[in-house]
C-alpha positions in Angstrom: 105.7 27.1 114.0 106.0 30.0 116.3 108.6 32.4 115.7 109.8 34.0 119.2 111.3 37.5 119.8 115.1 37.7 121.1 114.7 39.3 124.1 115.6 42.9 124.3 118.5 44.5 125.3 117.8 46.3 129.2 117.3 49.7 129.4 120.2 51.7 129.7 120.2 54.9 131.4 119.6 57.9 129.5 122.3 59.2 127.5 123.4 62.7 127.1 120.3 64.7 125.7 120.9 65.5 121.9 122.7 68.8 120.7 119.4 70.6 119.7 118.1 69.9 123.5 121.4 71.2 125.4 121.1 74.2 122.7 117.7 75.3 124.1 117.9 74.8 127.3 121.2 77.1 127.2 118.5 79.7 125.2 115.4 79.1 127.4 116.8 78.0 130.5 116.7 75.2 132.5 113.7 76.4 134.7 110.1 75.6 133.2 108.5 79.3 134.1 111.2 80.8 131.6 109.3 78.4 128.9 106.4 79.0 130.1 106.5 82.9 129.7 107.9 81.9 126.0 104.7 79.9 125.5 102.3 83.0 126.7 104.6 85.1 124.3 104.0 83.5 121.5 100.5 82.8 122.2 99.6 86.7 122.7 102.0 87.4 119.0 99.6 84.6 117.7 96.5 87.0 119.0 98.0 89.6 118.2 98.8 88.2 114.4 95.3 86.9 114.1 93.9 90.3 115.2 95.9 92.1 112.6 94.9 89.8 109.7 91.2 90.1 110.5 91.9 93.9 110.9 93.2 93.4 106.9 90.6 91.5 105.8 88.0 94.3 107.2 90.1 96.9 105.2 90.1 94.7 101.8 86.3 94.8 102.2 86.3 98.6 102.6 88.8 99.1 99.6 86.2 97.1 97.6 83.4 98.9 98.4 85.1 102.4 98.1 86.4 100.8 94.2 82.6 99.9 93.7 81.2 103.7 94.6 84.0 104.9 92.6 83.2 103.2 89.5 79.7 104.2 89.6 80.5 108.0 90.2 82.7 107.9 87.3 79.4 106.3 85.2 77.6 109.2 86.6 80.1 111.3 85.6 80.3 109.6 82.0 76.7 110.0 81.4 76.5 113.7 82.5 79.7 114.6 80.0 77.2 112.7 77.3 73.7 114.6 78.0 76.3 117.7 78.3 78.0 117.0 75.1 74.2 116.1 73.6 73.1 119.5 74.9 75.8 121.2 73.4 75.0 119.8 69.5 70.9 120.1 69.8 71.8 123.9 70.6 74.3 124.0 67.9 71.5 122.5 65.3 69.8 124.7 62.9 66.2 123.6 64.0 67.6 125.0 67.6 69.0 128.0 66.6 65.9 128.6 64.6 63.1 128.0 67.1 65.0 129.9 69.3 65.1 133.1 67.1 61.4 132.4 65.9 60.2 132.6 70.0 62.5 135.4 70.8 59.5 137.7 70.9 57.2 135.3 73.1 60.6 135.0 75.7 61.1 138.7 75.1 57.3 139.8 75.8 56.7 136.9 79.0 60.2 138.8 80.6 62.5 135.6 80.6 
């Protein structure tokens, strides 16, 4: 059994071109060059977007790095306010305050 196809209907001759069509052609134009210059438009804002997103992603990286240095100076600076703060109770000690009155004479004599 083989099951034939109805025939189609003939071609009819193209109706009016949809709303959305008659809409941008009244934007655009009918001539082809004024879509044409739309198309290198959007293709140089495309560059152009591309171009600034790279532009970002070069000045993320930088940020990061700078956030990296500055959380190592503030370590530095951590450990310098500890051997300060260190400094500052071996002086204070007895044993300090006593070898440095016990070599007074020897600083005194050597001119320091």
């Amino acid at each position: 059994m083989s099951s034939q196809r109805p025939p189609s209907p003939p071609a009819e001759a193209p109706a009016e071109p949809p709303a959305e069509l008659v809409r941008l052609r009244e934007l655009v134009g009918p001539d082809e060059s004024a879509y044409a210059t739309l198309k290198v438009e959007l293709l140089a804002a495309r560059d152009h977007a591309l171009g600034a997103e790279a532009e970002a992603g070069e000045l993320r990286g930088q940020l990061r790095r700078l956030e990296r240095e500055l959380e190592a100076h503030r370590l530095a600076l951590l450990e310098a306010e500890s051997a300060v703060h260190e400094l500052s109770l071996i002086r204070g000690s007895l044993s300090w305050r006593l070898a440095r009155l016990l070599s007074a004479p020897a600083r005194w004599l050597r001119g320091s």
